[in-house]
FILO-776782 format. One record per atom (N, C-alpha, C): x, y, z. Coordinates in steps of 0.1 Angstrom, whole numbers, plus 5000, padded with zeros to 4 digits. Layout:
N
XYZ
...
***
This chain:
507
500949885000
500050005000
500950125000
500150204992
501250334996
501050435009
502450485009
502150555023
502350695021
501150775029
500950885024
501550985036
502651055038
502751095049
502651265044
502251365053
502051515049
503251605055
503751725049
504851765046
504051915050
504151995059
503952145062
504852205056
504952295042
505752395034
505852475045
506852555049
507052595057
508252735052
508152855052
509252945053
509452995065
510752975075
510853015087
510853165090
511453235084
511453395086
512053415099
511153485107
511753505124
510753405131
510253275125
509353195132
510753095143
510053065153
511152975161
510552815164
511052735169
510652605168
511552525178
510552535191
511652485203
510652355208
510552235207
510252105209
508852135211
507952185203
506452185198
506452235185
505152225182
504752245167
504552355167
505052425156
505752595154
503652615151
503452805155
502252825152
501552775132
500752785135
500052715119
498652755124
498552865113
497452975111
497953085112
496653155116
497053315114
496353355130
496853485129
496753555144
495853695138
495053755144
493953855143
493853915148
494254085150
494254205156
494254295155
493854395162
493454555159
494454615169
495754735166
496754775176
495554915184
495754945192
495154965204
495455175197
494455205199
494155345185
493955365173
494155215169
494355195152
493255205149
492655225134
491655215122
491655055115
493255015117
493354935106
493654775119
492754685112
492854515117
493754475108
494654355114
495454255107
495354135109
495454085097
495553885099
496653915096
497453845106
498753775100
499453605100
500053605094
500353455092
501153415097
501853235103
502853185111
503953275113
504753295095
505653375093
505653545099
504553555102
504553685107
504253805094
503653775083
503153855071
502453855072
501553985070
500554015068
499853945056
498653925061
498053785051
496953905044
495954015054
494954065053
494854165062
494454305052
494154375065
493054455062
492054515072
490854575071
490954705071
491054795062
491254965069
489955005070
489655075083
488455125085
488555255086
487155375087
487455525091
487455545106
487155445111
486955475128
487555385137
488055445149
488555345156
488755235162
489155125157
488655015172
488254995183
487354955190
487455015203
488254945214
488154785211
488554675218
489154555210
487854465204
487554355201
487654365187
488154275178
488154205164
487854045165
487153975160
486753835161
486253835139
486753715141
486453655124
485153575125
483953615119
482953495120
483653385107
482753285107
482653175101
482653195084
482053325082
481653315064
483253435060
483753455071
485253545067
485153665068
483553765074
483853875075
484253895091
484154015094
485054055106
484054155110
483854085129
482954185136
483954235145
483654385143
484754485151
483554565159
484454605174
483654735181
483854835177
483454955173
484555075170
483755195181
484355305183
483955415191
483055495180
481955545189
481055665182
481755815191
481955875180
482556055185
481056105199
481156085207
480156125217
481056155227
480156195239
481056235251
479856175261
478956055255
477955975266
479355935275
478855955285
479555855301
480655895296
481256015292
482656055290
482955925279
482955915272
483555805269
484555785260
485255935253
486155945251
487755895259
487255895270
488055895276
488355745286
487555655280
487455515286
488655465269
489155415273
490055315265
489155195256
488255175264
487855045256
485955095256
485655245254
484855275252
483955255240
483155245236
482455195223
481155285218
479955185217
478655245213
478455225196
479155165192
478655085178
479754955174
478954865169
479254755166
479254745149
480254655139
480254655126
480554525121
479654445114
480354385105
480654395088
481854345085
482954375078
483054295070
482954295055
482954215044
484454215042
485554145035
486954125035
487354195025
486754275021
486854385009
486654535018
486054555034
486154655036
484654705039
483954655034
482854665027
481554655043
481354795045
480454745063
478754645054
478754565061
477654475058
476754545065
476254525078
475754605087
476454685102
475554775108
476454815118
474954865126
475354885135
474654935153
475355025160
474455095164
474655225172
474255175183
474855165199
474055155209
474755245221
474255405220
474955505225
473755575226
473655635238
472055725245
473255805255
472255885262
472555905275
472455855287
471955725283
471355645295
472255495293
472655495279
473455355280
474455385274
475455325271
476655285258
477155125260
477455055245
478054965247
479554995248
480154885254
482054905254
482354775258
483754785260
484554645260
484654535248
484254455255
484254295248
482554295238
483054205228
481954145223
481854005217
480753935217
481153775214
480253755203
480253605194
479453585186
478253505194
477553475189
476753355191
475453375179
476653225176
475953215164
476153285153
475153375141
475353455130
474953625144
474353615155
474153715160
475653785170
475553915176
476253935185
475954005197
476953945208
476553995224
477754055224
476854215228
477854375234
477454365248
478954385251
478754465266
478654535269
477854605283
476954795275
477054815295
477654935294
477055055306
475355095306
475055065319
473055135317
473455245330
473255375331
473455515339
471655435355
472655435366
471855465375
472055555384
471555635389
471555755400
471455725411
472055845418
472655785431
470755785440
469955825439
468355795444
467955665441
468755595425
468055515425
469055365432
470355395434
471155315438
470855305451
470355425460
470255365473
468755375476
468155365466
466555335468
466555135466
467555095461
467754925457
468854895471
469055015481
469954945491
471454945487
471855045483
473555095480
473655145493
474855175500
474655215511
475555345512
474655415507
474955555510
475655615494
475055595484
475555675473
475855795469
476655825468
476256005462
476656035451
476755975442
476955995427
476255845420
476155865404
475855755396
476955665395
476255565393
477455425387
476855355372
477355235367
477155285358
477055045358
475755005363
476354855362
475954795348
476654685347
476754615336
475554565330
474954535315
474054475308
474854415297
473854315289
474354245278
473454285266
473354315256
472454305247
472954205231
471954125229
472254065216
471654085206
472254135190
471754165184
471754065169
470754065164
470753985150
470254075139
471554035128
471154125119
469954105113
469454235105
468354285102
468054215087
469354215079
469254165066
468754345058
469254415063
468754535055
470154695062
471354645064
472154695069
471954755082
471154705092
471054735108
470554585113
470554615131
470454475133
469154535145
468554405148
467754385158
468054315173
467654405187
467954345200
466954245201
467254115199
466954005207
466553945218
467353975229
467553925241
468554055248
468354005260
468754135271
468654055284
470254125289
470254045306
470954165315
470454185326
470754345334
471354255345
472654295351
472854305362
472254335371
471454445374
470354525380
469554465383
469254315379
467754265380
468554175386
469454145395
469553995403
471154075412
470354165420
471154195430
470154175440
471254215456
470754125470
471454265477
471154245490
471454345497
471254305515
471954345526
471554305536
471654445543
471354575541
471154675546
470054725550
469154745548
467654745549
466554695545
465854585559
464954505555
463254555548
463454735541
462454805538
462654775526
463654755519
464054805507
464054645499
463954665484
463654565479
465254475477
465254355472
466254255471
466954245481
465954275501
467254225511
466554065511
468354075518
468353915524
469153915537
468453825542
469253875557
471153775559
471453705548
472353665548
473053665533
474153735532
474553755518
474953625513
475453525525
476453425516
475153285512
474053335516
472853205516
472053245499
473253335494
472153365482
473753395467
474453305467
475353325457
474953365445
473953365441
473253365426
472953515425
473053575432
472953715436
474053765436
474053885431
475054035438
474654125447
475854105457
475754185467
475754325460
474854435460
475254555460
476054655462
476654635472
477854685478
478854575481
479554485477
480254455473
481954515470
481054605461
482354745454
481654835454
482654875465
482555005473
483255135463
484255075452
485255175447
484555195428
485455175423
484955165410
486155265402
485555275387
487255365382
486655455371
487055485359
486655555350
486255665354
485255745338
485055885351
483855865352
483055985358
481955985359
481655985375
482756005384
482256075398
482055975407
482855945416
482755835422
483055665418
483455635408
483855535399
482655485394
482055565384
480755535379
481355405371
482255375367
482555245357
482655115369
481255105376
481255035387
481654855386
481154795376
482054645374
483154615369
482854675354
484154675350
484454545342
483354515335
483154415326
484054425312
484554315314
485754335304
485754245294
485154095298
485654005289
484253895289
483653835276
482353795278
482953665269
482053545269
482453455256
480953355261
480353325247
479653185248
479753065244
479152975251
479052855252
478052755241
478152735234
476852715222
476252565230
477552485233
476652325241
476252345252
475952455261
475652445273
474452575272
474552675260
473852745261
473652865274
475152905273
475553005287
476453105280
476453185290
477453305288
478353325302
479753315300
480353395308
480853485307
481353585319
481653705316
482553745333
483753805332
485153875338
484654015345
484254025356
485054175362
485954215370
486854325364
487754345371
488054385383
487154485389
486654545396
486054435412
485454335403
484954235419
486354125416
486954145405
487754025406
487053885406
486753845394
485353755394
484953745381
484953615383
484253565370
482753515369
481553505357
480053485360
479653395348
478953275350
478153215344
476653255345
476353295332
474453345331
474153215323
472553215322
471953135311
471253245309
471753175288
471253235277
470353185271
469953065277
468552995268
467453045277
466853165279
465953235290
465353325275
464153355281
463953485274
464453625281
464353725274
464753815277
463753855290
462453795290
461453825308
462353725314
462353625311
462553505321
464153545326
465353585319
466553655319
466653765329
465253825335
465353965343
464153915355
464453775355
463453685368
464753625373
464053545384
464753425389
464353295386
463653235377
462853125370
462753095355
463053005351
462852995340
464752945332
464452905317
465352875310
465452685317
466952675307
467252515311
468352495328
467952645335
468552605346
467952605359
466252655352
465552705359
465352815369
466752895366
466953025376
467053135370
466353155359
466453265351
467653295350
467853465351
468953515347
469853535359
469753465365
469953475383
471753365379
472353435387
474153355380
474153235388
474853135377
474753015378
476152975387
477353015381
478553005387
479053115389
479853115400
480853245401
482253245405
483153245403
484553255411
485953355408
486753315419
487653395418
487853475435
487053515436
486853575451
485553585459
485253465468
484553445471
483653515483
484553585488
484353705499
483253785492
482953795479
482453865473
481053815476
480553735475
479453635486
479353595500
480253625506
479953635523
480653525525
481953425517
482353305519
483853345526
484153275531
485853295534
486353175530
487253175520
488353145513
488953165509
489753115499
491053115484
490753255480
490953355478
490753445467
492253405456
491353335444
492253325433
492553415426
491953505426
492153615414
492053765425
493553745424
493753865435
493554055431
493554035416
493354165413
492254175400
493254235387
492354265382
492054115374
490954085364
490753985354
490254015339
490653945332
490353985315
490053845307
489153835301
489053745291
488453635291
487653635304
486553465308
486353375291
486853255293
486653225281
486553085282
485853015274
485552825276
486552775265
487152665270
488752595264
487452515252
487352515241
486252405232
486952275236
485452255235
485352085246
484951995231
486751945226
486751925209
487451825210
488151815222
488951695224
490551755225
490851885225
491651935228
492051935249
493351945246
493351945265
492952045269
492151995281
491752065293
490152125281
490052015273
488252135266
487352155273
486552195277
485352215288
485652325297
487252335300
487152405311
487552545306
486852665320
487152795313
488752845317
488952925307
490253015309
490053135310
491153155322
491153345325
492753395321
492653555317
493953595317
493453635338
494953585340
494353655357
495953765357
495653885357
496753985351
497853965366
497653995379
498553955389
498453815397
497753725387
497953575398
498953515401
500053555395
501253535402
502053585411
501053695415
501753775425
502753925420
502954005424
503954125421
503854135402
502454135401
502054205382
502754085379
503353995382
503153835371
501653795365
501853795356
500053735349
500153585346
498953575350
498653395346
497653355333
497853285331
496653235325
495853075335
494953105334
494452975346
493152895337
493352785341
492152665335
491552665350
490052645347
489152665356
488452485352
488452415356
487352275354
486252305368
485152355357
484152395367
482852255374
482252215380
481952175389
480452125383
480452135371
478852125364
478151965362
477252005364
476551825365
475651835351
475951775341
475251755330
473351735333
473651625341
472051585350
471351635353
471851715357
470951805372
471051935364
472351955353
471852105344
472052225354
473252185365
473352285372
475252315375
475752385380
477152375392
476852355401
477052245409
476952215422
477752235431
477652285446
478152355452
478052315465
478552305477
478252255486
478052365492
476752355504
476052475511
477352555520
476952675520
477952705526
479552745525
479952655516
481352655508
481652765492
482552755492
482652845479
482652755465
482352815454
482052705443
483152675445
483952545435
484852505432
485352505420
486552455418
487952415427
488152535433
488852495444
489252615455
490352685451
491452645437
492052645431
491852655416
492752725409
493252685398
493152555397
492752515380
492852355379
494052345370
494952455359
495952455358
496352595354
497552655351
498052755352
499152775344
499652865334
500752895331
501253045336
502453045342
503053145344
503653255329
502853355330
503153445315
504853505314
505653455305
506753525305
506753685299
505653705297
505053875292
503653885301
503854005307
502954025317
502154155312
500354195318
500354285314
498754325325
498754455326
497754505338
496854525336
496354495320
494854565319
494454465306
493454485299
493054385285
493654285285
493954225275
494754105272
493554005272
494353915262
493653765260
494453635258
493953525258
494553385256
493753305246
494053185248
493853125238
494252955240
493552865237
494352705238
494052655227
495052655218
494752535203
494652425208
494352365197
493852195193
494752085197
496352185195
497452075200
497752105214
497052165224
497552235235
498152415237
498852385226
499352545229
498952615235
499152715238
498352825243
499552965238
497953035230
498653185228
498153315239
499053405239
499253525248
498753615238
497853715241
497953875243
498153945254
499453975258
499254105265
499254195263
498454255268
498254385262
499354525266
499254615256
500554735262
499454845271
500054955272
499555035284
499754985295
499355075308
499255005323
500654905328
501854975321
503054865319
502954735312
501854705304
501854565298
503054545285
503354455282
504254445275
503654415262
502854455259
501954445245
502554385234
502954275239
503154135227
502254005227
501953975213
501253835213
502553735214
501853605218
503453475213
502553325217
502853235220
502653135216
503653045226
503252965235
503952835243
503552745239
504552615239
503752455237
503452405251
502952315254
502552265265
503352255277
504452295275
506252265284
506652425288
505652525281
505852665287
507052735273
507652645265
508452715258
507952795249
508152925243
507752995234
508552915223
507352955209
507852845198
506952995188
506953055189
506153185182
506353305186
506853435184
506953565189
507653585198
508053685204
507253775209
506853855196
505853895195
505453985180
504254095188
505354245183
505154365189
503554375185
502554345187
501254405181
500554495190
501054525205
500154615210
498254695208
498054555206
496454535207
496254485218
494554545220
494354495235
493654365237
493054335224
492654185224
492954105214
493353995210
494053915199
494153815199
493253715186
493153555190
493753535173
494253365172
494853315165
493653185159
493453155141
492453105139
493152985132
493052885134
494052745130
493552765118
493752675105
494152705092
492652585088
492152515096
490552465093
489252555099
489852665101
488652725109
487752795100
486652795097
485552775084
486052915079
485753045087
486253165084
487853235074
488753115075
490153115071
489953065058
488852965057
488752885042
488452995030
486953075041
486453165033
486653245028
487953285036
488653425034
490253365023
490753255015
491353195015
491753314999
490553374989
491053464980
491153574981
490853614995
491053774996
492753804999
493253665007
494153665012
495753645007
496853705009
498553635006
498553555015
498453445005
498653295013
500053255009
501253375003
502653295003
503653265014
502953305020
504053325036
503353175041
501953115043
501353055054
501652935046
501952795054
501352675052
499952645049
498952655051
497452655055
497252595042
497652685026
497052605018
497752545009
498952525013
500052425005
499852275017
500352185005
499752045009
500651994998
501651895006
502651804997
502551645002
502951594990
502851435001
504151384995
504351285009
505351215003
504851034998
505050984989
505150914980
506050824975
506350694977
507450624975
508550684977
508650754986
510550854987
509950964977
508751034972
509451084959
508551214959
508251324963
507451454966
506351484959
505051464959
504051494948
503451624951
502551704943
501551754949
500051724951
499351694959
498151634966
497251724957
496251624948
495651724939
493951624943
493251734940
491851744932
491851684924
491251624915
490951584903
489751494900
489051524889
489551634880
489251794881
489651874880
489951984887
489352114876
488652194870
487452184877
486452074873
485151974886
484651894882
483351894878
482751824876
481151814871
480551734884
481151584880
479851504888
480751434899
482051414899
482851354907
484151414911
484851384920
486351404922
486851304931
487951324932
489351174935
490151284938
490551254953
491451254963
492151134967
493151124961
494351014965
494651024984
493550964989
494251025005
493550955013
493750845022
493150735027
492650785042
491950885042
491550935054
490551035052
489751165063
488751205061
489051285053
487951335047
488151485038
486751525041
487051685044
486051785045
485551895036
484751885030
484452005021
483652085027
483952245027
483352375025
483152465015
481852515015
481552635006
482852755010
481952824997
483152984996
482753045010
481453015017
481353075031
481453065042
482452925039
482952855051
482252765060
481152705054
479852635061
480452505055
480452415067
480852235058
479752195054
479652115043
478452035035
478551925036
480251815035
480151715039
481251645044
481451565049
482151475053
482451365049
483651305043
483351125041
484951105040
485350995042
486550865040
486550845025
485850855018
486050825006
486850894995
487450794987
488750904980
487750924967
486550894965
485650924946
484350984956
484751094952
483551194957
482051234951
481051214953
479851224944
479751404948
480351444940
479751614940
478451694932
478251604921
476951644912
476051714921
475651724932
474551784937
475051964939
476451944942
476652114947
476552184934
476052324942
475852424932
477152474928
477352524915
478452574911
479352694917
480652644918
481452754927
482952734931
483752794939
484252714945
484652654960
485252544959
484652464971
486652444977
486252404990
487652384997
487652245005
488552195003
488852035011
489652055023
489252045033
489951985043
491051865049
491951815042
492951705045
494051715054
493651605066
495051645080
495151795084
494051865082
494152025087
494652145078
494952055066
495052145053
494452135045
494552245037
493052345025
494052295007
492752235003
493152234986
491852264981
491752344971
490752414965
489952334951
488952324947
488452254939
487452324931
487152374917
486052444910
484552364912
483552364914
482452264907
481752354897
481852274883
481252344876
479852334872
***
């Protein structure tokens, strides 16, 4: 039989390769004031870039069909927000041509979005400031207000199909707080730590940004969802804490304590990091600030299921960590279980990398398929604002690469969005879509054929192959090397083999 073994074309440049597999794909970022987003490739070239007229504010993420949803800032002076770093109030997505598909404004005097934003799904979740006054803060049992604050909400929006989008779903902080100050006033409980699913109101006493008193009262930084579990978590800096919500609620049942698949409405499912924050005495793991709550995909990759934090001083004296969280969840029961009284668990980190680039504010992580894990830290606030890349052993095998962005993830070379985006892009620098085999001792190139096809094709290659559309959606799957394609509509289509892209016409 022949043996087919696969060959990664490779130009090293400034790439390094210290006992793991060198990065393979591209890394995705916006530098921190810039207009302009970059893909860039292993080698460190620019594969693709977006120039826009307005700022980034935070966040760049690639959806699945290859365009790019960015935050950018609206020229206002709502909640000061010039003057917030990762202030916002419109959301865009980005055709690879530049091209805004649609975009959202969500900037009042009463709200703005900012920070982080996530997909789910074809729709998106902004993280948004809502203005409360100091009447109405200690009318809910603040204890003793004298300025506004400014707590956190979520809104998700789905495009309109006519260049704007529509709010969906809505989840308020404001609607699942607790209080033990006054048994007149609504949401007391006479015992803060008998009610974890709750926020204490006073809790945070301090807060930062402007707006008088630290109206930027949480300090929601970093959000990501969960599509198999049908949750959202989300990072503040400010409580030092991380939050599991459920998203399969409606937006009433979301601003109750009932309802959805957890049965507690919008009322928080998990919490950790600092437990004091609930009336518990423990571990405080996350001693300061936090950025980036994020779920490891549970793909068969190490440590999948569990979440990851940038934890910016978990090592103590501004060392940053990155920490795996294996949270405590009972598939059965559709809940985190928790023992009365105790703080959720682990009382600990479940693993940890010590960051050899540290940084005090933003930043992100990341765990590939082979283990790796990539860094953003972010610059400002003394961060060292480089991305890079460790293999499982802590060695860097990628960067340090100066990008001083404040958020930046890396998209492996099968990721549906990379396929899609595969002609807008210089693909001379990347492996991703070169594919050689070796063959009796003797170097071929791995082809399609016949090339372009009608009703069939033949891939020489005794294992799975994946085809996607131009929009990066898979159609099919199979082992088979004589492919029945007559059904797809005309275009062109991309194979997936061992994690690499070969291109095919159907005519």
């Amino acid at each position: 039989m022949l043996r087919i073994l696969f060959l990664i074309v490779i130009s090293f440049f400034s790439c390094q390769l210290v006992n793991g597999q060198i990065f393979n794909g591209f890394a995705l970022y916006n530098p921190q004031g810039s207009n302009t987003t970059y893909l860039i490739d292993e080698n460190e070239n620019i594969a693709h870039t977006w120039n826009m007229s307005s700022e980034c504010n935070y966040t760049v993420v690639l959806k699945k069909n290859g365009n790019l949803i960015r935050g950018t800032k609206v020229n206002t002076n709502v909640f000061s927000n010039g003057n917030i770093a990762a202030g916002g109030g419109r959301v865009e997505e980005v055709a690879p041509d530049g091209t805004i598909v649609w975009e959202y404004t969500y900037a009042s005097s009463d709200y703005v979005s900012h920070h982080d934003l996530t997909l789910i799904g074809d729709n998106v979740l902004l993280t948004a400031y809502e203005k409360k006054t100091a009447s109405e803060l200690n009318a809910a049992g603040y204890n003793n207000a004298t300025s506004q604050k400014w707590p956190t909400h979520f809104i998700e929006l789905e495009p309109d199909g006519m260049g704007g989008a529509n709010i969906v779903w809505e989840w308020h902080i404001w609607d699942h707080l607790c209080q033990d100050i006054d048994p007149s006033l609504p949401n007391y409980v006479s015992n803060i730590s008998d009610h974890p699913e709750l926020i204490d109101i006073n809790m945070i006493q301090g807060g930062g940004g402007p707006g008088g008193g630290g109206g930027d009262w949480f300090h929601v930084n970093g959000v990501d969802y969960n599509e198999e579990l049908d949750q959202i978590v989300f990072s503040s800096r400010f409580a030092s804490e991380i939050y599991i919500i459920d998203h399969s609620t409606s937006t009433a049942e979301a601003a109750s304590h009932s309802g959805g698949n957890s049965g507690m409405g919008g009322d928080i499912l998990y919490r950790w990091g600092n437990p004091s924050n609930y009336g518990i005495s423990a571990n405080q793991v996350i001693p300061n600030a936090v950025h980036d709550s994020r779920w490891i995909p549970n793909d068969g990759r190490p440590n999948g299921g569990f979440l990851q934090i940038f934890n910016n001083s978990g090592g103590g004296n501004g060392q940053s960590t990155i920490d795996g969280i294996e949270t405590p969840w009972d598939s059965l029961l559709q809940k985190y279980t928790r023992v009365s009284g105790q703080a959720f668990e682990p009382i600990s980190y479940s693993t940890r990398y010590m960051c050899q680039y540290s940084a005090g504010g933003q930043s992100a992580s990341d765990r590939m398929s082979n283990g790796n894990i990539f860094v953003n830290a972010s610059g400002g606030q003394g961060g060292a604002g480089v991305m890079y890349e460790v293999d499982p052993n802590g060695n860097i095998i990628w960067g340090p690469y100066n990008a001083q962005s404040q958020k930046a993830f890396r998209y492996e070379c099968d990721y549906p969005g990379i396929i899609a985006l595969q002609s807008y892009i210089n693909t001379s620098g990347t492996s991703c879509f070169t594919i050689s085999s070796v063959e009796d001792g003797q170097i071929n190139t791995l082809q399609v054929y016949p090339n372009p096809a009608l009703d069939f094709i033949t891939i020489d290659y005794f294992g799975v192959k994946r085809i996607y559309n131009s929009l990066g959606i898979e159609i099919l799957q199979t082992k088979d090397n004589y492919i029945d394609v007559s059904a797809l509509f005309p275009g062109i289509y991309n194979v997936i083999v061992d994690n690499k892209i070969i291109r095919f016409i159907k005519k």
